[in-house]
N, CA, C and O atoms as a GROMACS GRO file, in nm:
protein
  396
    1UNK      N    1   2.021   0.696   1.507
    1UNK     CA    2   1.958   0.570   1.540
    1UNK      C    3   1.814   0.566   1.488
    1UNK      O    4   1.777   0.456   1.446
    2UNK      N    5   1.728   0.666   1.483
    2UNK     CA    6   1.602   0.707   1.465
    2UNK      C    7   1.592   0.688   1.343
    2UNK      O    8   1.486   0.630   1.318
    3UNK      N    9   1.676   0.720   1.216
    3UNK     CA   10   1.676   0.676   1.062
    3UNK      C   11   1.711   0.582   1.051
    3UNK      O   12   1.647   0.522   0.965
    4UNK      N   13   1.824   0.500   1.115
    4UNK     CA   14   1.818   0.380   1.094
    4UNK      C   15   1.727   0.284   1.096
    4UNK      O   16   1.707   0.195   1.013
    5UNK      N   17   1.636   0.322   1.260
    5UNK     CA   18   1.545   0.265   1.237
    5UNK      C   19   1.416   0.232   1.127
    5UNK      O   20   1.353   0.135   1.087
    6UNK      N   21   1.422   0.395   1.105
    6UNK     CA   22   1.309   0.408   1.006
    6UNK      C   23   1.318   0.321   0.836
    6UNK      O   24   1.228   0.269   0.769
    7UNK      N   25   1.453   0.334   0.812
    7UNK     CA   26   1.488   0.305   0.694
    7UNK      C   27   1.473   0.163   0.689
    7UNK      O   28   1.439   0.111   0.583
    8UNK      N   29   1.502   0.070   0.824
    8UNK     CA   30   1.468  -0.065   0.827
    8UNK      C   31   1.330  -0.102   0.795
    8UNK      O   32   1.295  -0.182   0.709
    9UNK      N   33   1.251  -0.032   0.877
    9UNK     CA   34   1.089  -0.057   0.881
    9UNK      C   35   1.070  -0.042   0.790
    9UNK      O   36   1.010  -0.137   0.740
   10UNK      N   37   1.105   0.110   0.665
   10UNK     CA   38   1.036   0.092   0.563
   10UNK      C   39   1.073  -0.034   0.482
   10UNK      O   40   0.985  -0.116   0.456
   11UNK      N   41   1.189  -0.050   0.445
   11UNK     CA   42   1.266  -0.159   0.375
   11UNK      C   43   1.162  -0.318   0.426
   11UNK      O   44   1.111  -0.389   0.339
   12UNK      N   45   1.150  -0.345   0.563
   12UNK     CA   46   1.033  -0.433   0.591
   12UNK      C   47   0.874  -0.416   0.506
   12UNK      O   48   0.813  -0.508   0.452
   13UNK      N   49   0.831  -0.272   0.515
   13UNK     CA   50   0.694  -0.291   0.477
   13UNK      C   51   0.706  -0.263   0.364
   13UNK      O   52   0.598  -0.236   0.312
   14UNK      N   53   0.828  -0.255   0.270
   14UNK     CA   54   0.782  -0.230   0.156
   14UNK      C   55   0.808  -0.439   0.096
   14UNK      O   56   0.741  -0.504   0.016
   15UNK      N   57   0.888  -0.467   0.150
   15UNK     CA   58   0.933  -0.604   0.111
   15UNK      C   59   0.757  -0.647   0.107
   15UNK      O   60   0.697  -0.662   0.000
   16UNK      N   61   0.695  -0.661   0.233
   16UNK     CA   62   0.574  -0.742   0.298
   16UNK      C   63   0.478  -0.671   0.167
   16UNK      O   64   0.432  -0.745   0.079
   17UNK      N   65   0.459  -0.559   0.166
   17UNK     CA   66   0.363  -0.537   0.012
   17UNK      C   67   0.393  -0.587  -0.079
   17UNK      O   68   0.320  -0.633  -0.167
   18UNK      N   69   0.556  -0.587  -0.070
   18UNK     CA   70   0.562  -0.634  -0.251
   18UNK      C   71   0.538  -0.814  -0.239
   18UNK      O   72   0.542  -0.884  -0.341
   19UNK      N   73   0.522  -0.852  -0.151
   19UNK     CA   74   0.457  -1.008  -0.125
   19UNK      C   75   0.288  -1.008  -0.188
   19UNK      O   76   0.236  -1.076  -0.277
   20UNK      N   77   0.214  -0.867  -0.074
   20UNK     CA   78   0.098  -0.881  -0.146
   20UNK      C   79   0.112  -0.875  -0.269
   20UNK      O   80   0.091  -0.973  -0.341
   21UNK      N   81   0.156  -0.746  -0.319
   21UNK     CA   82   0.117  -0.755  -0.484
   21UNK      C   83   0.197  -0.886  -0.532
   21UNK      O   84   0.148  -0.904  -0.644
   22UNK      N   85   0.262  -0.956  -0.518
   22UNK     CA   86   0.325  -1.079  -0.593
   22UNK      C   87   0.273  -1.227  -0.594
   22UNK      O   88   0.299  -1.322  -0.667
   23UNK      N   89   0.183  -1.209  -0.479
   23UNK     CA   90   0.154  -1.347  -0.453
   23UNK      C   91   0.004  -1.378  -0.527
   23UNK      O   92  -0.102  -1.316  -0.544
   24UNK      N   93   0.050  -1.489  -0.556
   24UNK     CA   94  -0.084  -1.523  -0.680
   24UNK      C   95  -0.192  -1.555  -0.584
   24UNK      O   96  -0.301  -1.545  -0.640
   25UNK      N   97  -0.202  -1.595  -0.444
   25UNK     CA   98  -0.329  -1.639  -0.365
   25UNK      C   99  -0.388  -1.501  -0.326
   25UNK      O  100  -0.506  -1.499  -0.292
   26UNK      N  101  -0.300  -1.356  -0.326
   26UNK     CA  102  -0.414  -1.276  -0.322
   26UNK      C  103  -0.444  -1.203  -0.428
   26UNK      O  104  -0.367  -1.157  -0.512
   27UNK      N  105  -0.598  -1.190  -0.419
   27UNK     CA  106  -0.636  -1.096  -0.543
   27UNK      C  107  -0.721  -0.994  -0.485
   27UNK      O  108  -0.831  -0.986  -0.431
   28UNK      N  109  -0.623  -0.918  -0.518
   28UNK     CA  110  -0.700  -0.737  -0.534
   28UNK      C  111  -0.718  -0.660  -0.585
   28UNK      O  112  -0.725  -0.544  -0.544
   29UNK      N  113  -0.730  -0.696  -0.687
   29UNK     CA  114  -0.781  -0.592  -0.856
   29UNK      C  115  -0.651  -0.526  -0.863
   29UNK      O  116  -0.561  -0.525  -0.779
   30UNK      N  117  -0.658  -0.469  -0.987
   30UNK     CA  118  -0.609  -0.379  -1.069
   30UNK      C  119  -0.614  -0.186  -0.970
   30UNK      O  120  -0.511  -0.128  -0.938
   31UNK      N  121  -0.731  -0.140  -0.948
   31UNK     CA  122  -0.664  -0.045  -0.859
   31UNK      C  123  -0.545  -0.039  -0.746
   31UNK      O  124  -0.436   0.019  -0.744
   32UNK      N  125  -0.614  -0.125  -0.651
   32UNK     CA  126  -0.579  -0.171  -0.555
   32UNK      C  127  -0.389  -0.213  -0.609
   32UNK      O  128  -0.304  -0.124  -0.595
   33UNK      N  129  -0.366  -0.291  -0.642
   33UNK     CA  130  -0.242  -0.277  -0.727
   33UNK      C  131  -0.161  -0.179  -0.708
   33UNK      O  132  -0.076  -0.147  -0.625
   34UNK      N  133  -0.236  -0.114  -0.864
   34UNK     CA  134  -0.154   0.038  -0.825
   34UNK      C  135  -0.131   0.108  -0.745
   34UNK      O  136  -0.034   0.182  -0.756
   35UNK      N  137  -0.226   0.109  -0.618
   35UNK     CA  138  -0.211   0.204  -0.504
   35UNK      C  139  -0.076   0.130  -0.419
   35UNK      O  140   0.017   0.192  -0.366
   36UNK      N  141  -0.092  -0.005  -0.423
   36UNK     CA  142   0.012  -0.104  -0.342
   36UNK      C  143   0.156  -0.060  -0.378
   36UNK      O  144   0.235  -0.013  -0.296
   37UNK      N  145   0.193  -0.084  -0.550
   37UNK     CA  146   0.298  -0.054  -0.602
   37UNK      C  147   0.352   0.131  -0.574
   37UNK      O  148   0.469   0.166  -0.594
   38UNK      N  149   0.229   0.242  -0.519
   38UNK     CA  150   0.316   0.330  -0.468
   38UNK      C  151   0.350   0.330  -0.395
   38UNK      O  152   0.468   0.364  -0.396
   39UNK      N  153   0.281   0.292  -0.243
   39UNK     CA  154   0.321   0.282  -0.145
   39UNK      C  155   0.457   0.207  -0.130
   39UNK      O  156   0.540   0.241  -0.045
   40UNK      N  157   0.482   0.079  -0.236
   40UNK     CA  158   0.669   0.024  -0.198
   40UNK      C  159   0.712   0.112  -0.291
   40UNK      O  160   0.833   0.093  -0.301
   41UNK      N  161   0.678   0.203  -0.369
   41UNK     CA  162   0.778   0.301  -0.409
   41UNK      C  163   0.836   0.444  -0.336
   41UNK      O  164   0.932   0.516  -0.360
   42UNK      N  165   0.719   0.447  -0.228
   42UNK     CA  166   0.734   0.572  -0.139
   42UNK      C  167   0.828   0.508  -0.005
   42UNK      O  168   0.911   0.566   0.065
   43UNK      N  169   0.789   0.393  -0.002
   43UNK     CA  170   0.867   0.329   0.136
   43UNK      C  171   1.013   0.295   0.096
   43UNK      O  172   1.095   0.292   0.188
   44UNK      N  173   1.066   0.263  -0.059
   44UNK     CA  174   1.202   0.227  -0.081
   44UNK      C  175   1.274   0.381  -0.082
   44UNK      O  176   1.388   0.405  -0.041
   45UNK      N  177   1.177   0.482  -0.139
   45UNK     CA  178   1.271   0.592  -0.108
   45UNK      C  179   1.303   0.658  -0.014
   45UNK      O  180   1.416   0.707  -0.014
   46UNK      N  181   1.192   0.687   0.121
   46UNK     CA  182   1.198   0.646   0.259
   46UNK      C  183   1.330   0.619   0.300
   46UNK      O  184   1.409   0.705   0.339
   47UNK      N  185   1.353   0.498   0.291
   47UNK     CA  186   1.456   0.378   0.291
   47UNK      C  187   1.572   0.433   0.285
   47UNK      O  188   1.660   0.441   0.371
   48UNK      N  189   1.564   0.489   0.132
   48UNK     CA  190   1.675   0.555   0.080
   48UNK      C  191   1.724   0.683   0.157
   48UNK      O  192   1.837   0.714   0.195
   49UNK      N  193   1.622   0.737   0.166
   49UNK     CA  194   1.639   0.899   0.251
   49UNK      C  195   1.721   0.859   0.380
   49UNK      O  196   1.820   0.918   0.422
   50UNK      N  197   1.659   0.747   0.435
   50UNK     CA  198   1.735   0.739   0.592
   50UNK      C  199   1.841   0.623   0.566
   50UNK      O  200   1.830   0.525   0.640
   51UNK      N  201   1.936   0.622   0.476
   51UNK     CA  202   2.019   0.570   0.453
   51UNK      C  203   2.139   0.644   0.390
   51UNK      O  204   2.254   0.600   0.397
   52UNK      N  205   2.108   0.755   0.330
   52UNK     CA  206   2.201   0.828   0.230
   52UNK      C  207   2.149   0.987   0.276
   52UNK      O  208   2.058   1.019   0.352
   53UNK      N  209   2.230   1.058   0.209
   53UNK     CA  210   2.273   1.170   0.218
   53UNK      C  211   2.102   1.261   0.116
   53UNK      O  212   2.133   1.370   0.068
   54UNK      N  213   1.994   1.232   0.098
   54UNK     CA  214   1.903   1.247   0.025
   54UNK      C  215   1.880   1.407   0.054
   54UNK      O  216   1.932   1.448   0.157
   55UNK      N  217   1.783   1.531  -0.051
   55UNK     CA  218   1.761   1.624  -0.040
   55UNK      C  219   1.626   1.594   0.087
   55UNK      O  220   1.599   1.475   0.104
   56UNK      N  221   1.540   1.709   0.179
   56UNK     CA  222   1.443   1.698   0.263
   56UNK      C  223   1.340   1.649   0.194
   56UNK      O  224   1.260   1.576   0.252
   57UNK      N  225   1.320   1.687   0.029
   57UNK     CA  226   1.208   1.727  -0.058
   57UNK      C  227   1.207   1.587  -0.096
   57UNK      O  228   1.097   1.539  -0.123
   58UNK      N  229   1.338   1.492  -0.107
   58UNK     CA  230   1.269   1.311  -0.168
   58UNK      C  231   1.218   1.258  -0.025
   58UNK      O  232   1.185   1.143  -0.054
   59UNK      N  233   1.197   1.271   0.084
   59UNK     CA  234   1.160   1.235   0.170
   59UNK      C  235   1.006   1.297   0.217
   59UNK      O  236   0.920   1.229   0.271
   60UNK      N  237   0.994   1.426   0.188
   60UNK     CA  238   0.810   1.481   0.190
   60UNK      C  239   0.795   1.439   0.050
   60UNK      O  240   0.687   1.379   0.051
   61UNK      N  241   0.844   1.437  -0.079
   61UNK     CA  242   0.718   1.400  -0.181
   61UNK      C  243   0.707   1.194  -0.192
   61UNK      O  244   0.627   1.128  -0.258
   62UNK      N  245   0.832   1.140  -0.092
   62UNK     CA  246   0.767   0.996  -0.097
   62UNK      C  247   0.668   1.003   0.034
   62UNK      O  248   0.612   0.894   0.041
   63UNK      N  249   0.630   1.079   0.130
   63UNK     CA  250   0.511   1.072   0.188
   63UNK      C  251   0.405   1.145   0.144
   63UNK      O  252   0.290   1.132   0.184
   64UNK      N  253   0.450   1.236   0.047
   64UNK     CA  254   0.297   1.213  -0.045
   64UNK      C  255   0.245   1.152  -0.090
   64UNK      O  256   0.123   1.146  -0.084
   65UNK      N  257   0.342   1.060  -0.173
   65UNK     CA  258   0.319   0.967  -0.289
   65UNK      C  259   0.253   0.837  -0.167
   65UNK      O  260   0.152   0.774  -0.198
   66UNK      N  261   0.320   0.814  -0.043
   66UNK     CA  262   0.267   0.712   0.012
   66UNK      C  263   0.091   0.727   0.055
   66UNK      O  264  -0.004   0.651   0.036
   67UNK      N  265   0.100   0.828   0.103
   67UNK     CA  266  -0.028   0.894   0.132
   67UNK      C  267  -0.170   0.882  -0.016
   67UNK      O  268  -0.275   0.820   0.002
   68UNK      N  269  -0.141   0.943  -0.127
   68UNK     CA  270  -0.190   0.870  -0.230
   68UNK      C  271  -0.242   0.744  -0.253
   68UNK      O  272  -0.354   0.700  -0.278
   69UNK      N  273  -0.094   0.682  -0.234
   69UNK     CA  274  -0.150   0.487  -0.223
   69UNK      C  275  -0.216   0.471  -0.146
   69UNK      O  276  -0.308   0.392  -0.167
   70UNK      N  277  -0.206   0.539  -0.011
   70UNK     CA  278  -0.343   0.474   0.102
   70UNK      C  279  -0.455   0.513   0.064
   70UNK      O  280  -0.551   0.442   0.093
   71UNK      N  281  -0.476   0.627  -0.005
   71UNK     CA  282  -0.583   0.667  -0.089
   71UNK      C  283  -0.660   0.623  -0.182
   71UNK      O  284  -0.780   0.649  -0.188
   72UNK      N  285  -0.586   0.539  -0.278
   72UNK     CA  286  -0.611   0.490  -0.398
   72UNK      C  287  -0.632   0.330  -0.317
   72UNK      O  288  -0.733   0.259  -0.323
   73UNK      N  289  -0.576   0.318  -0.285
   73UNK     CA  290  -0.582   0.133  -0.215
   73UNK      C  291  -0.784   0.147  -0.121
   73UNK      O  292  -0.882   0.076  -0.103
   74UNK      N  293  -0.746   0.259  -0.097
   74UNK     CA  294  -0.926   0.249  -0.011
   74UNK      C  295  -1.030   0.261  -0.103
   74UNK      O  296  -1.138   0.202  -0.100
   75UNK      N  297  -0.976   0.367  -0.210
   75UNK     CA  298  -1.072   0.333  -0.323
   75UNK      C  299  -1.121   0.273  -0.368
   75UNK      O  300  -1.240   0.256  -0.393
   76UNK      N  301  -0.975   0.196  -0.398
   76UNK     CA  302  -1.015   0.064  -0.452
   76UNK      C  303  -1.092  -0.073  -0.405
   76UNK      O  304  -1.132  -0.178  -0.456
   77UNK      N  305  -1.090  -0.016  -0.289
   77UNK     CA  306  -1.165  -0.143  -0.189
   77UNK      C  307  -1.301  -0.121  -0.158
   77UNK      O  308  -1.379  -0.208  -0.120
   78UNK      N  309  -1.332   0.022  -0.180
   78UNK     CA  310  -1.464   0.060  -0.177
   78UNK      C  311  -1.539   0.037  -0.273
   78UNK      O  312  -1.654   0.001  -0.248
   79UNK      N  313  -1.482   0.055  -0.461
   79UNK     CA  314  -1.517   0.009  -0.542
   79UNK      C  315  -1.582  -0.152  -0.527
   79UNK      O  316  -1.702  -0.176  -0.540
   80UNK      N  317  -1.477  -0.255  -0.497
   80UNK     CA  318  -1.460  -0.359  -0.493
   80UNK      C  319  -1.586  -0.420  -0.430
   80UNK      O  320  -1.667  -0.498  -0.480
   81UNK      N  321  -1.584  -0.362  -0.298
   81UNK     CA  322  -1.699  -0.360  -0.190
   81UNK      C  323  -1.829  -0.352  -0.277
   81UNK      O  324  -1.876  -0.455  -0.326
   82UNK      N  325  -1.884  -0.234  -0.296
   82UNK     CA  326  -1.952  -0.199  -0.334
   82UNK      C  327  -2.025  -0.292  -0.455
   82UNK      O  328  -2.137  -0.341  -0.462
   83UNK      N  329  -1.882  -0.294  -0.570
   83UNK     CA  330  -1.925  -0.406  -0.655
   83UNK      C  331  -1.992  -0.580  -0.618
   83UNK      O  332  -2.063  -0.645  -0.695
   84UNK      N  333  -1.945  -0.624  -0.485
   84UNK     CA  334  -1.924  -0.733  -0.498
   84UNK      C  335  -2.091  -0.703  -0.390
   84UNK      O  336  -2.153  -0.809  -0.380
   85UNK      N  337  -2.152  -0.596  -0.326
   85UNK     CA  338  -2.261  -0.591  -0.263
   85UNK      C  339  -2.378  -0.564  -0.429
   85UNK      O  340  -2.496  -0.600  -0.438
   86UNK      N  341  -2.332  -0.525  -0.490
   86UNK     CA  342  -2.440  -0.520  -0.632
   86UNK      C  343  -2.484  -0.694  -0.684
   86UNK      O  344  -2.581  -0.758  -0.722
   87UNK      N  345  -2.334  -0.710  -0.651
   87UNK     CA  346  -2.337  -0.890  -0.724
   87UNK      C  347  -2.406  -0.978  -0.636
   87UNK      O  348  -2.452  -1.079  -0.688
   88UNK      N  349  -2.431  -0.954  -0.466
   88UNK     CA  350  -2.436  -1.065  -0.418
   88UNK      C  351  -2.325  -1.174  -0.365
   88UNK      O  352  -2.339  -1.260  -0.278
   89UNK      N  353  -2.191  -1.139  -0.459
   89UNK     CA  354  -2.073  -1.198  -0.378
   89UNK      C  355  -2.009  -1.150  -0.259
   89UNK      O  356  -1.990  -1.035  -0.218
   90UNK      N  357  -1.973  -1.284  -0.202
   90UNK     CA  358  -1.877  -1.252  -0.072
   90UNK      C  359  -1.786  -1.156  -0.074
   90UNK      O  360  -1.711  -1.145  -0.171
   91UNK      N  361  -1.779  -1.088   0.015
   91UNK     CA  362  -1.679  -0.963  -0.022
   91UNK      C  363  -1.516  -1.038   0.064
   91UNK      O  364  -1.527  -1.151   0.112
   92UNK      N  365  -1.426  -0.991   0.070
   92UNK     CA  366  -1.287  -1.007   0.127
   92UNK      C  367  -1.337  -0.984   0.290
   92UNK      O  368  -1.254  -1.034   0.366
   93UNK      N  369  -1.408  -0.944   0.334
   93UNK     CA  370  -1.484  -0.948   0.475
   93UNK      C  371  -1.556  -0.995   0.526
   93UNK      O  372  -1.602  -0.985   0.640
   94UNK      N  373  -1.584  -1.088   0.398
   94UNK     CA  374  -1.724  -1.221   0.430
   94UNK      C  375  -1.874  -1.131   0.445
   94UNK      O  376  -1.889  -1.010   0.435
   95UNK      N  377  -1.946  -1.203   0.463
   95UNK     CA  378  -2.129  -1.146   0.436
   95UNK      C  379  -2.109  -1.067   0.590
   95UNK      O  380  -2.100  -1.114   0.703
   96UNK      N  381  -2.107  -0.932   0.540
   96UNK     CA  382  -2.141  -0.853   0.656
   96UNK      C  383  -2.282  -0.793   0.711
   96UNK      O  384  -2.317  -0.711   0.796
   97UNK      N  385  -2.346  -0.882   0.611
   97UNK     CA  386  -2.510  -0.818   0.679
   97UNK      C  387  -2.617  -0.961   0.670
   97UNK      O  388  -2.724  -0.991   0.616
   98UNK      N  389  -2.483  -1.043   0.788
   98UNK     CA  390  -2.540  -1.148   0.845
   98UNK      C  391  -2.503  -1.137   0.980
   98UNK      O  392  -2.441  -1.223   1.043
   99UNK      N  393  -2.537  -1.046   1.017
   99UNK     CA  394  -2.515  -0.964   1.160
   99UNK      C  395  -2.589  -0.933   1.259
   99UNK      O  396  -2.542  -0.870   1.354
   0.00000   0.00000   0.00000
């Protein structure tokens, strides 16, 4: 019951990312991207693992690989951040040092 479950959820959060990365109203650079697109590649195999007969090892290296994307996705937002505090533009969090 416990993989079933799991394999649903991932199959959910990988669908709901692949919305972010698809949808033209959000924009989150080019890192950010990439980190997105591992994470639904670590969550479909996830998916897969608790659906099929999978080795232990595709199930720890897609939580590496997911782990990465959360990595690379913060990066990328720190970059982003950072850039958009050099520029003077609104960041995705609005003016935070009108506080």
């Amino acid at each position: 019951m416990q993989a079933i479950l799991n394999g649903v959820l991932s199959v959910a959060a990988a669908g709901t990312l692949t919305y972010v990365v698809m949808s033209p109203r959000i924009d989150e650079g080019g890192l950010i991207k990439v980190g997105l697109m591992a994470m639904i590649l670590s969550l479909i195999v996830s998916a897969m693992y608790s659906f099929s007969d999978l080795p232990f090892m595709a199930a720890y290296n897609a939580a590496l690989v997911l782990r990465g994307g959360i990595v690379v996705v913060c990066l990328g937002y720190y970059l982003k951040f950072k850039r958009h505090k050099r520029n003077g533009t609104p960041t995705d969090f609005g003016n935070l040092t009108e506080r």
